[in-house]
C-alpha positions in Angstrom: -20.3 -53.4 -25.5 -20.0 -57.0 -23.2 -16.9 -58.6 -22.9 -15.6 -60.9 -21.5 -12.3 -62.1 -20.1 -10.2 -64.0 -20.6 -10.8 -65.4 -23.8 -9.3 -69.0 -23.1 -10.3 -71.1 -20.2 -7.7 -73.6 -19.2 -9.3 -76.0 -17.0 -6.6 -78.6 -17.0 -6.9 -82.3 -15.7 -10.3 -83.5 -13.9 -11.7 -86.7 -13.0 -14.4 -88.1 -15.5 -18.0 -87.3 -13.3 -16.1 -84.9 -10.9 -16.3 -81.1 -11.2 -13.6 -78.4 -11.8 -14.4 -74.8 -11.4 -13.1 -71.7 -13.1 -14.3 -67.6 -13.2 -15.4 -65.3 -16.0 -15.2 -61.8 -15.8 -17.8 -59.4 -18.0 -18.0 -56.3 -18.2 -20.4 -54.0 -19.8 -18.5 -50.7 -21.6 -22.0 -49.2 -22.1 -23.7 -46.7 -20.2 -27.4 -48.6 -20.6 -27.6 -51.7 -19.4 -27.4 -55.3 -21.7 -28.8 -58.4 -21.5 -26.2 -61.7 -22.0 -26.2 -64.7 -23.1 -23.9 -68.0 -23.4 -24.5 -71.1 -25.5 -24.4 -74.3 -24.0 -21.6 -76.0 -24.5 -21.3 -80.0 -23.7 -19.2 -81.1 -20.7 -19.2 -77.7 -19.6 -21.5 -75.3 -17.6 -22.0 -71.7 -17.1 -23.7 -70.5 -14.3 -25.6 -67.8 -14.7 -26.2 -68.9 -18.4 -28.3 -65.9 -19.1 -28.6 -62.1 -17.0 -28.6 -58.7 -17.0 -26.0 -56.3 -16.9 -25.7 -52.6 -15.3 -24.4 -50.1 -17.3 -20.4 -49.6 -16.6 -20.4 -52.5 -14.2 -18.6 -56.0 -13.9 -19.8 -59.4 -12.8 -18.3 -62.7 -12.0 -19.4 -65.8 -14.2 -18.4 -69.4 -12.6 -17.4 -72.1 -15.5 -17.6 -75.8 -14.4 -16.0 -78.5 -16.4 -17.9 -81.8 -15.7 -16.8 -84.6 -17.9 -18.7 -87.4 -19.3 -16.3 -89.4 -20.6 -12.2 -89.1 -21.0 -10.2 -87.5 -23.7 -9.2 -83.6 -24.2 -12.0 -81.1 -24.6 -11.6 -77.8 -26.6 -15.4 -76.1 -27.0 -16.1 -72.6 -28.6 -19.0 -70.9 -26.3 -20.6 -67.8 -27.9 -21.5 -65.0 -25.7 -24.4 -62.9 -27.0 -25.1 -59.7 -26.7 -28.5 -58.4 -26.6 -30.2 -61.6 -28.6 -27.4 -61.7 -31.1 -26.5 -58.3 -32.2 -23.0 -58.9 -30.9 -21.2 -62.0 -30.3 -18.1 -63.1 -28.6 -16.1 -66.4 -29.1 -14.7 -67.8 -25.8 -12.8 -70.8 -25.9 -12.4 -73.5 -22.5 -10.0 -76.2 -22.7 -9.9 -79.1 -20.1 -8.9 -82.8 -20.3 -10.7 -85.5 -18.7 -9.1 -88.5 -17.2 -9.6 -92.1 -15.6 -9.8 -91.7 -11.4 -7.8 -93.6 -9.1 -9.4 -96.0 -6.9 -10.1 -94.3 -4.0 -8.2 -96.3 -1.1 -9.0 -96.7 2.7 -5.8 -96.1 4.8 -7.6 -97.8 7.9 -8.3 -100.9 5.7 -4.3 -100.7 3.8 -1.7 -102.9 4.5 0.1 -99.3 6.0 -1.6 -96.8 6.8 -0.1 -93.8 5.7 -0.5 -90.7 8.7 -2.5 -87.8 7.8 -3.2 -89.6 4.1 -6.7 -88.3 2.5 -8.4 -89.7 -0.7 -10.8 -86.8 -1.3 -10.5 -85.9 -5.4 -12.0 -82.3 -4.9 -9.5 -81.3 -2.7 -12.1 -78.1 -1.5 -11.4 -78.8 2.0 -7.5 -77.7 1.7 -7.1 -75.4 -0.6 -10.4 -73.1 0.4 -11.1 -69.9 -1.6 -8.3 -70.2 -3.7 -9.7 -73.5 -5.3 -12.7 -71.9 -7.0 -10.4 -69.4 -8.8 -7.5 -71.3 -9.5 -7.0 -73.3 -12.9 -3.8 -74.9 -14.7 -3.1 -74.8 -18.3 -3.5 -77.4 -21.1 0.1 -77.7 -21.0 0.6 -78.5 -17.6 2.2 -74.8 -16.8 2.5 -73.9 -13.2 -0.8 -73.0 -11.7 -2.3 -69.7 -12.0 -4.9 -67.4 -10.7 -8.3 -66.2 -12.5 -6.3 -62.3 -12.6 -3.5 -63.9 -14.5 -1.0 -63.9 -11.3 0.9 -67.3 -9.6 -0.5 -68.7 -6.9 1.9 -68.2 -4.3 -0.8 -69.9 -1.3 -0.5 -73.1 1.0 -1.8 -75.0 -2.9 2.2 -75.8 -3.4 2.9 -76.8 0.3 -0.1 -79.0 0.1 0.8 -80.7 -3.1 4.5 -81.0 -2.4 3.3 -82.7 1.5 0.9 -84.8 -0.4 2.9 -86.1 -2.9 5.7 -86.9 -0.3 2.9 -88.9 1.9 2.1 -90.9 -1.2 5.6 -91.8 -2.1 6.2 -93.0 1.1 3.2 -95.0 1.2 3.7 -96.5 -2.1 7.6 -98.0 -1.1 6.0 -99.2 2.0 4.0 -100.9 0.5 6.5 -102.5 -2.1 8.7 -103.5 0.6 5.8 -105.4 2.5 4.4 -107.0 -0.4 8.2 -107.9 -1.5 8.6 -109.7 1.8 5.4 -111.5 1.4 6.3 -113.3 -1.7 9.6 -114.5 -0.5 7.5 -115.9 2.6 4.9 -117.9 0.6 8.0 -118.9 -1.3 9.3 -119.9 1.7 6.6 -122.1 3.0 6.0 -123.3 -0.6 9.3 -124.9 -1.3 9.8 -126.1 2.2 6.1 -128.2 2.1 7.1 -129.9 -1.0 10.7 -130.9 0.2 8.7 -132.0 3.8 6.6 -134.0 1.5 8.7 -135.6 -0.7 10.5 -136.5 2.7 7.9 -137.9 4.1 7.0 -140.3 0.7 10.4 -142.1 1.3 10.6 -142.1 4.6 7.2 -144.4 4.1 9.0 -146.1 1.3 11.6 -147.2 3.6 9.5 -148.2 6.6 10.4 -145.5 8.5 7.9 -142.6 10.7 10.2 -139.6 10.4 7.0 -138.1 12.9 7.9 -140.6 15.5 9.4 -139.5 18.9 10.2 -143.4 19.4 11.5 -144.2 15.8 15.5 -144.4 14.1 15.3 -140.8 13.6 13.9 -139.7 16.8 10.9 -137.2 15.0 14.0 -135.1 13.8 13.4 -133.5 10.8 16.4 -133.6 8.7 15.3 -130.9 6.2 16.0 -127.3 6.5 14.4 -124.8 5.0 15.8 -123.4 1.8 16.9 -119.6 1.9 14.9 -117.3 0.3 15.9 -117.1 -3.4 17.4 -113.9 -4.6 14.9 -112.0 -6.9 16.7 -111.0 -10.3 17.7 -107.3 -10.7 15.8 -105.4 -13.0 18.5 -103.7 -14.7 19.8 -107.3 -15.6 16.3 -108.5 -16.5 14.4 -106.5 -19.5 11.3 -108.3 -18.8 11.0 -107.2 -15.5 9.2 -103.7 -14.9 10.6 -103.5 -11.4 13.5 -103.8 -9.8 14.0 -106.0 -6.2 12.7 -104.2 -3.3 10.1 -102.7 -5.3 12.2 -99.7 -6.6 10.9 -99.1 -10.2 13.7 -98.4 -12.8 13.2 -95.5 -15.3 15.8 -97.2 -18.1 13.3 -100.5 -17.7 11.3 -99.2 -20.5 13.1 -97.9 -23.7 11.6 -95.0 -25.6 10.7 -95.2 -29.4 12.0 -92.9 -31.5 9.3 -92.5 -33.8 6.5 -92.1 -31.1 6.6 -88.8 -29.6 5.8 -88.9 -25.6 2.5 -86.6 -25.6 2.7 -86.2 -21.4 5.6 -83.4 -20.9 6.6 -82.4 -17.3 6.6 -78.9 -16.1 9.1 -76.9 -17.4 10.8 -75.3 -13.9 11.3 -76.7 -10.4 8.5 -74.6 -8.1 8.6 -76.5 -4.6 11.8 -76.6 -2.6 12.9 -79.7 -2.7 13.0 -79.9 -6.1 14.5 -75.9 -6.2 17.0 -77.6 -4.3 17.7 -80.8 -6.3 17.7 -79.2 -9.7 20.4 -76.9 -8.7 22.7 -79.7 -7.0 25.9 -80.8 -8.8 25.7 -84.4 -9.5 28.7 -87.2 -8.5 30.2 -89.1 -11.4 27.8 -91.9 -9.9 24.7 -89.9 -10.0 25.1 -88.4 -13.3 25.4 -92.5 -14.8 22.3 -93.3 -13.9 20.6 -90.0 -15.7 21.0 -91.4 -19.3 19.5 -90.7 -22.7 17.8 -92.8 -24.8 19.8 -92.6 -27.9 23.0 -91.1 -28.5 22.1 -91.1 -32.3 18.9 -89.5 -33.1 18.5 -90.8 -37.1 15.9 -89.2 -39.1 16.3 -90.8 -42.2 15.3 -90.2 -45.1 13.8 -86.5 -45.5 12.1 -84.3 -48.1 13.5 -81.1 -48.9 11.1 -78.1 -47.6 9.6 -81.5 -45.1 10.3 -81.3 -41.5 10.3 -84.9 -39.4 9.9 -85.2 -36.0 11.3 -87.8 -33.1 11.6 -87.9 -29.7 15.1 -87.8 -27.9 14.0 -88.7 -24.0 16.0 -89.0 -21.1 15.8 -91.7 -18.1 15.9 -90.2 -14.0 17.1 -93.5 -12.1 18.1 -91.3 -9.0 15.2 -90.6 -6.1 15.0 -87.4 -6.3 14.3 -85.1 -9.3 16.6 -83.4 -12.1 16.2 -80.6 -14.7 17.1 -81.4 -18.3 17.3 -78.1 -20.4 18.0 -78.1 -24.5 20.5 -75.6 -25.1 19.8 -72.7 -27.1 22.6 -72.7 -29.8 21.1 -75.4 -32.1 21.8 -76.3 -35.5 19.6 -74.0 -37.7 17.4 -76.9 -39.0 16.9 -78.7 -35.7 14.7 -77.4 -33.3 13.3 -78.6 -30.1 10.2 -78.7 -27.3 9.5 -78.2 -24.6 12.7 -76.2 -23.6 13.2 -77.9 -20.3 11.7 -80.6 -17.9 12.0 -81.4 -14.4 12.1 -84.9 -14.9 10.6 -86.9 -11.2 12.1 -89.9 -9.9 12.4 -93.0 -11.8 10.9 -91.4 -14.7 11.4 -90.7 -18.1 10.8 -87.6 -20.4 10.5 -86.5 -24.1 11.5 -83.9 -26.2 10.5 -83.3 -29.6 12.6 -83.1 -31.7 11.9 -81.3 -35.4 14.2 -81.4 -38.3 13.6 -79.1 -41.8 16.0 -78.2 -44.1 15.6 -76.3 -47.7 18.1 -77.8 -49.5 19.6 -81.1 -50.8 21.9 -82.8 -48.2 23.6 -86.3 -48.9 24.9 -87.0 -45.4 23.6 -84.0 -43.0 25.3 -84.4 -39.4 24.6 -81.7 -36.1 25.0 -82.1 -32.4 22.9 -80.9 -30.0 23.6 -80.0 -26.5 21.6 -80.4 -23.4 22.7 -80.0 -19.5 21.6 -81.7 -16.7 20.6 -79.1 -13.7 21.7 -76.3 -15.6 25.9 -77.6 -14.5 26.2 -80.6 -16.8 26.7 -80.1 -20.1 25.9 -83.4 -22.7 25.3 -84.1 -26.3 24.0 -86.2 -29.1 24.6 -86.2 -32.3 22.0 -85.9 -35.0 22.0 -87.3 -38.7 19.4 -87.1 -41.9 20.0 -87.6 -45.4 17.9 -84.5 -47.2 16.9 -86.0 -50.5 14.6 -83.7 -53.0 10.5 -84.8 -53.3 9.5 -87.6 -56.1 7.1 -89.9 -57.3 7.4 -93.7 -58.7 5.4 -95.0 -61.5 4.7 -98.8 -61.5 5.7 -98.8 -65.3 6.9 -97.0 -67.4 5.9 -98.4 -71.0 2.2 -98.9 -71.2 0.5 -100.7 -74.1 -3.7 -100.6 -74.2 -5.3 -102.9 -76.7 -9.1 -103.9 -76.9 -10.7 -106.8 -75.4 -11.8 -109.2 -78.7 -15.5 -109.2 -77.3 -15.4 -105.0 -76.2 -17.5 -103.0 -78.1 -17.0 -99.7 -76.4 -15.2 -96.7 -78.2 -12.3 -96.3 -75.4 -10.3 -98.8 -73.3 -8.5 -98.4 -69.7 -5.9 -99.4 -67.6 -4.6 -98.3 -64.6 -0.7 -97.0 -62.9 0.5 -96.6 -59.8 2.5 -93.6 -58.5 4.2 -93.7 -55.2 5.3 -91.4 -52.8 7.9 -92.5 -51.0 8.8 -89.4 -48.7 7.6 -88.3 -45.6 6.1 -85.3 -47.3 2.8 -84.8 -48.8 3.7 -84.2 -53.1 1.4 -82.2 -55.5 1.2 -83.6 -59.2 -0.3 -82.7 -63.0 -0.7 -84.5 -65.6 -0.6 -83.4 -69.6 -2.8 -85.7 -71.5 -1.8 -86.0 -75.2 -4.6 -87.0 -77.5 -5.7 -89.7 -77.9 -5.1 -90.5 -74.5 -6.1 -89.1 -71.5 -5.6 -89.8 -68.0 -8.0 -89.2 -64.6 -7.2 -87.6 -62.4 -5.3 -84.7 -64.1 -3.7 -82.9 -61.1 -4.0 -84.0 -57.0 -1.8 -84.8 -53.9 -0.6 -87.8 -52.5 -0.2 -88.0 -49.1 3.1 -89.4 -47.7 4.5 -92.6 -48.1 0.9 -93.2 -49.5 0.1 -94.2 -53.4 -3.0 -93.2 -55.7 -4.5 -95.1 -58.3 -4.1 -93.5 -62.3 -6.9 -94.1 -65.4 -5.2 -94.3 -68.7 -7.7 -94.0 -71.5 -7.1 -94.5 -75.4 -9.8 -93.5 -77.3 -8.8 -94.2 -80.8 -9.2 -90.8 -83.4 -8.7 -91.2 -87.2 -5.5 -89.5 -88.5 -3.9 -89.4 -84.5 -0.8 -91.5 -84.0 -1.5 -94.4 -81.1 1.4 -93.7 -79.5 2.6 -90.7 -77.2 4.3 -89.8 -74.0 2.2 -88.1 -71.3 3.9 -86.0 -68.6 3.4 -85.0 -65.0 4.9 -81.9 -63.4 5.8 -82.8 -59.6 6.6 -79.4 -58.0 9.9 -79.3 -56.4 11.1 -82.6 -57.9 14.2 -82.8 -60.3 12.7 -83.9 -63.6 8.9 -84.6 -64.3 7.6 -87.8 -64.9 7.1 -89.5 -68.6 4.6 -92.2 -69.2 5.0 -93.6 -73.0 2.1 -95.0 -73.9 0.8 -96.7 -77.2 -2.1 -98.6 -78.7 -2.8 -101.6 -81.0 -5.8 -101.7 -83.3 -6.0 -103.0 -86.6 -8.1 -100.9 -89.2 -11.2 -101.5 -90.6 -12.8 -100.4 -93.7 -16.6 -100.6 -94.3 -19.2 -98.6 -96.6 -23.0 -97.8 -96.9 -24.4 -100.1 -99.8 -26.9 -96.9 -100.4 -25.8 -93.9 -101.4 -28.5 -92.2 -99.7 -31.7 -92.2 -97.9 -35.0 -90.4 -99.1 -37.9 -90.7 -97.2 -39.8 -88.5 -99.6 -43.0 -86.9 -98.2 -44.1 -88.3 -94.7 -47.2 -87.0 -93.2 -46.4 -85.8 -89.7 -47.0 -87.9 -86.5 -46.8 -91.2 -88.6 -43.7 -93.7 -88.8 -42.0 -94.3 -92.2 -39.1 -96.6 -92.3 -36.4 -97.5 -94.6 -33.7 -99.6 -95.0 -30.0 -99.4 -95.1 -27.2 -101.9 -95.3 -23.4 -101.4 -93.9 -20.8 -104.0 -95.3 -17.2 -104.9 -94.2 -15.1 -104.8 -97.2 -12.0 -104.9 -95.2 -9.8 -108.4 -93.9 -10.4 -107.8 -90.4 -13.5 -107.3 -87.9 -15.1 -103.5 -87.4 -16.4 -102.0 -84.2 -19.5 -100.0 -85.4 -21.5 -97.3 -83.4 -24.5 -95.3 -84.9 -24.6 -91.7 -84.3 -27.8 -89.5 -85.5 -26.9 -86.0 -85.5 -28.7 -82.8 -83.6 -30.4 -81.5 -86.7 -32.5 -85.4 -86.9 -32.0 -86.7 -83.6 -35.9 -85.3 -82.7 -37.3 -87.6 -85.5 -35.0 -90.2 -86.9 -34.1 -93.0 -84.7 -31.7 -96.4 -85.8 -32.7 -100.1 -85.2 -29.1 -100.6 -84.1 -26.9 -98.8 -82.0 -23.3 -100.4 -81.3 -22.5 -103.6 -83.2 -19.8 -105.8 -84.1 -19.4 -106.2 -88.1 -16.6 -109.5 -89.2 -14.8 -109.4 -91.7 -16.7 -109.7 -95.7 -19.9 -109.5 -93.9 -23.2 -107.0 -94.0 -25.8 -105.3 -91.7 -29.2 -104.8 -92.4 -30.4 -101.8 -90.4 -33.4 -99.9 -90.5 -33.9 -96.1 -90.2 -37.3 -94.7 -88.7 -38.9 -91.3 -89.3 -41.6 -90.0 -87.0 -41.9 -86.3 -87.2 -43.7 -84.0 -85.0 -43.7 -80.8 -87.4 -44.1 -79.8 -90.4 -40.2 -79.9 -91.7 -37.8 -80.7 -94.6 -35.4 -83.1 -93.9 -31.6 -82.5 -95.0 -29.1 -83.9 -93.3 -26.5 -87.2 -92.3 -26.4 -90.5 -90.4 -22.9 -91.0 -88.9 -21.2 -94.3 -88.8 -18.3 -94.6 -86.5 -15.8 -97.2 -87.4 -13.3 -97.8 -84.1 -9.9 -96.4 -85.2 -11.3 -95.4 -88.7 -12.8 -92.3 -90.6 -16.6 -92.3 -90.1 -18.8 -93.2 -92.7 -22.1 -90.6 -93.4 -25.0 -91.3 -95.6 -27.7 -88.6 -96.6 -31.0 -88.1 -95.1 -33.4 -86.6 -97.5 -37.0 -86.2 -97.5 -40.4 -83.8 -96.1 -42.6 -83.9 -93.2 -46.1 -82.4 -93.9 -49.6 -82.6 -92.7 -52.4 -84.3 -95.0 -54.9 -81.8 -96.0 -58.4 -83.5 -95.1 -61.9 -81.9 -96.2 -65.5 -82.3 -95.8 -66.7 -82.0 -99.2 -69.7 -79.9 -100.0 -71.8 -82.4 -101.9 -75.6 -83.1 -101.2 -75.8 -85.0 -97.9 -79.7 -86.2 -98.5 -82.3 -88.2 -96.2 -85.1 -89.8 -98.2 -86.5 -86.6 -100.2 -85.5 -83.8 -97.5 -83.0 -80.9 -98.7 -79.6 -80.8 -98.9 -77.9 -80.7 -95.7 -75.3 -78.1 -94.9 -72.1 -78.4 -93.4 -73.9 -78.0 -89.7 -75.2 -81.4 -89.3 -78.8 -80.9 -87.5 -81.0 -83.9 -86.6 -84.1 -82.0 -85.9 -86.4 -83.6 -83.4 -86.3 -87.4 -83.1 -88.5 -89.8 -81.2 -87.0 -91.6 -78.2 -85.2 -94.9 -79.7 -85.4 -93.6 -83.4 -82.2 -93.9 -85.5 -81.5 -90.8 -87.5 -78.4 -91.1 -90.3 -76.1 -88.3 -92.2 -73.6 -89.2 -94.8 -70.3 -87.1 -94.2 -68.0 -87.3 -97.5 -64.2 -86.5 -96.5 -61.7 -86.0 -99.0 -57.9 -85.9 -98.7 -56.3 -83.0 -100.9 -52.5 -83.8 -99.9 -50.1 -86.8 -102.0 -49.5 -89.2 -99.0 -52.2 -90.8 -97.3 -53.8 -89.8 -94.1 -54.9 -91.8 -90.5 -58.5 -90.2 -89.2 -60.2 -91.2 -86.0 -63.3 -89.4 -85.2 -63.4 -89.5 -81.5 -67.6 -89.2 -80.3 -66.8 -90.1 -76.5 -67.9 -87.2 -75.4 -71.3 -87.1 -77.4 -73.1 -90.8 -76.2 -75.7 -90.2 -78.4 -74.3 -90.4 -81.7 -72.1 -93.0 -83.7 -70.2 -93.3 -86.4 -69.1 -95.9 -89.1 -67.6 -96.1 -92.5 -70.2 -96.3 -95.7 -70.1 -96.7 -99.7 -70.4 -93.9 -101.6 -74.1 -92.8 -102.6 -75.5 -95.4 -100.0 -79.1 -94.4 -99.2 -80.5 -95.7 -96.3 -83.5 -97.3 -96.3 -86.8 -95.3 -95.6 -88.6 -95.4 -92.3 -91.3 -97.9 -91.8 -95.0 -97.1 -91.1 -94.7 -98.5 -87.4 -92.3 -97.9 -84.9 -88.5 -99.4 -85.4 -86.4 -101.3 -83.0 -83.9 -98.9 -81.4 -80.3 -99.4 -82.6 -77.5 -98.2 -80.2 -74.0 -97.5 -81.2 -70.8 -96.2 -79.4 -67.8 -97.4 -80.4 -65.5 -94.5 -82.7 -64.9 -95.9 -85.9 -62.3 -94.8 -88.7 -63.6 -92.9 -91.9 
């Protein structure tokens, strides 16, 4: 089989529209030889994308992260075997950054010596650069084969980074100086000025070589003023002389510093300052950002997190390492940083413990170069997980307009831990409450439904329950209802239809009165058994007090059926009233009846009505007799749109048309169906 290694590519930082290369190693395990394939990925390249492979044999793959746009990049690239018939997952990592404006040391204010503003860096660090990448993490630098770079890349780096520091305070200095000069000047034109404006006053030419004051200006310029320190300042970023202070900016506790510095020292200079014993001096201007690191309130089984950083005010660079013997519910990353100059860095600081804790206190070591040995202390209050209802004593009632069955109402449970907290609810009739069971996130709230949907014979009032896992007691919700009862009745006792003829609509009449003192909230319910044939004029009504309700009940049946069955009344917060539905659905039996269907003095026609031959415009008539064998009445149409030729229409009984004259007759024409 193909594989491929290693499965993570760790491209680490590159310029947005700049290119960083890393290697791919496949091999092919097979004796016969397999074709490859890798998916595209975005902001990444593979190159070749698709080959072949020799049996036992290895190839290098190049991987180039070009970035589009900034932010951190993690892509899943398939490699496919053979079209698909095996697939590997390789993962490449990179983060993409803003570039630094590229700057001209001929065109500077100093030009620093031997200074070069190429990103890609190809030109120093040869070979090594295409197989070289860092990790996500900002680890020390490795090779493609897993081993550290021990090349001229550190040397480089270190001489680089030296160059640029001395560049940079070079430039502070000079642009220092050239603010106290145009302050100079500035304050010394306005007092020259304001010399000159009484001087004027006065009658006197202070420019004069001949004048009182012999052109002697008696004006000095002003010192420079002193710039304010930026310890003593908090406003100020920098300090005077353009030295930046690293306790300027305080860290927050609650935001967790995402940038962490590597973990060892790995040039000399910094080998050599992280091992150094620090002066009383030295070791007051390293200083921590809190000596109490307070995580409030916590959730038993939760685990909070803050950031305990430390400030590096000296020039050169220290190691600050966490010590290993810890409280067992704090915990801590990275394990150590080499902090630069006048910078600051953060650890992360996690805190879980499993059991309740009124007042929980720890101290935590660190040391400063691995000599110095300091601490700060810790506190948390461990309190178990629980939510808050808005209320606890809810009472529903229905609007005096509402005619729906159920009514609503909403609560409000809180979370106020810092952990995310399960709940479910146990609805007791007749109230319910949506939704039953979920998870609120923390220090987040969610939004309960409390329906009542009255039920005769169920007490309005009850207590519903939720079960919070992990909390000491669940949570109880009493809620009751208030309705007053109605009482109403069916003025018939029940309702027979009798015999209907199927497909036609028979109606009849029912009345619903309120004999009770207050008003009634009505809804008509047909049951399954008529629901296919009988329908209800009303619905849902709203019935006062001593008053009635004329409603009427349709049949329209589609089959041949016997009726037997009840119309449901639902009174709101009552029994339900039912009346009887009686009655049979049949089809009218219809006949042609066999009498003597006569024109003039021919024979009897039979039941097969045949017009012979007619001439062209000739009207030729047959009675048809129909007779209806069934008890309810019957609705025929006799539907001759497909036949153009022949008409119909109703006549009396025995009527004889009138015989045929000697000549030729008008045509008649008819078209139109008629009922028999």
């Amino acid at each position: 089989a193909v594989h491929a290694t290693p499965g993570i590519l760790r491209f680490g930082r590159c310029v947005t529209r700049k290119k960083k290369v890393g290697a791919l190693t496949i091999e092919n395990a097979c004796d016969v030889a397999a074709r490859f394939e890798f998916a595209h990925c975005p902001q990444f390249r593979v190159f070749p994308r698709v080959g072949r492979l020799a049996g036992r044999a290895q190839a290098r793959v190049r991987v180039e992260f070009y970035p589009a746009s900034m932010g951190n990049f993690e892509v899943v690239c398939d490699l496919k075997v053979e079209g698909g018939l095996a697939t590997q997952q390789l993962t490449f990592r990179g983060k993409a950054v803003q570039g630094k404006r590229e700057k001209d040391p001929n065109k500077s204010l100093i030009a620093g010596p031997g200074m070069t503003w190429d990103p890609i860096q190809q030109s120093l660090y040869g070979d090594d650069y295409l197989k070289l990448f860092s990790s996500f993490e900002g680890q020390s630098t490795i090779l493609a084969d897993g081993t550290v770079l021990e090349s001229k890349y550190a040397a480089i780096e270190d001489e680089k980074l030296r160059e640029q520091k001395q560049f940079s305070d070079a430039n502070a200095k000079k642009y220092v100086q050239y603010l106290r000069d145009c302050t100079k000047k500035r304050e010394g034109r306005v007092d020259r000025d304001a010399a000159l404006r009484t001087a004027a006053l006065s009658g006197r030419d202070l420019r004069d070589p001949k004048g009182v004051d012999l052109a002697l200006h008696p004006l000095e310029e002003p010192p420079p003023p002193p710039l304010p320190d930026g310890f003593a300042e908090p406003l100020w970023i920098q300090k005077g002389g353009g030295r930046k202070s690293a306790a300027a900016t305080a860290l927050d506790a609650n935001k967790l510093v995402q940038e962490k510095f590597k973990p060892r020292p790995t040039t000399q200079a910094e080998m050599r300052h992280c091992s150094a014993r620090l002066s009383a001096a030295e070791l007051a201007q390293v200083t921590p950002t809190t000596a109490l690191l307070d995580f409030g309130r916590v959730c038993v089984g939760s685990t909070a997190v803050r950031n305990f950083g430390v400030a590096n005010g000296l020039d050169h660079a220290v190691l600050v390492a966490l010590s290993d013997e810890m409280p067992p519910e704090i915990t801590g990353r990275p394990a150590s940083q080499v902090v630069p100059p006048e910078a600051q860095c953060g650890f992360d600081m996690s805190f879980h413990c499993d059991k309740e804790m009124k007042d929980y206190r720890g101290v935590v070591q660190y040391t400063i170069n691995d000599a110095h040995v300091l601490t700060f202390e810790v506190t948390a209050e461990v309190v178990p997980v629980r939510l808050d209802l808005d209320v606890t004593d809810l009472e529903l009632a229905f609007d005096a307009h509402s005619l729906e069955p159920s009514v609503d109402q909403e609560v409000t449970l809180t979370n106020p831990g810092n952990s995310a907290v399960d709940f479910v609810w146990a609805p007791g009739a007749p109230f319910g409450i949506s939704p039953e069971e979920g998870t609120i996130k923390p220090y987040g709230s969610a939004t309960m439904l409390v329906t009542w949907t009255p039920e005769h014979g169920v007490p309005n009032a009850a207590k519903l329950h939720a079960h919070v896992p992990g909390a000491k007691a669940d949570l109880e919700l009493a809620v009751s209802g208030v309705l007053e009862e109605a009482t109403c009745a069916f003025k018939q006792k029940k309702v027979d239809f009798g015999n209907a003829a199927v497909g036609a609509v028979k109606d009849f009449e029912i009345t619903l009165e309120n004999t009770g003192d207050v008003a009634a909230v009505c809804t008509m319910e047909i049951p399954g058994e008529l629901s296919d044939c009988v329908t209800c004029s009303h619905d849902r009504f709203r019935l006062a007090a001593g008053q009635t309700q004329p409603m009427t009940l349709l049949l329209k049946a589609t089959d041949p059926r016997k009726l037997d069955g009840y119309v449901v009344c639902d009174v709101r917060g009552c029994a339900p009233l039912k009346i009887k539905v009686e009655g049979t659905a049949i089809v009218p039996d219809v006949r042609i009846a066999r009498e003597e269907i006569s024109f003039g003095d021919e024979e009897p026609a039979p039941l097969v009505f045949d017009f012979a031959s007619q001439f062209v415009g000739f009207e030729c008539r047959r009675r048809v007799v129909l007779q209806n064998a069934s008890e309810i009445p019957a609705n025929l149409i006799l539907d001759l749109s497909n036949h153009p030729d022949f008409d119909a229409e109703p006549c009396k009984p025995r009527d004889e048309p009138a015989p045929a004259p000697a000549t030729q007759a008008r045509p008649t024409f008819g078209r139109t169906p008629a009922p028999l």
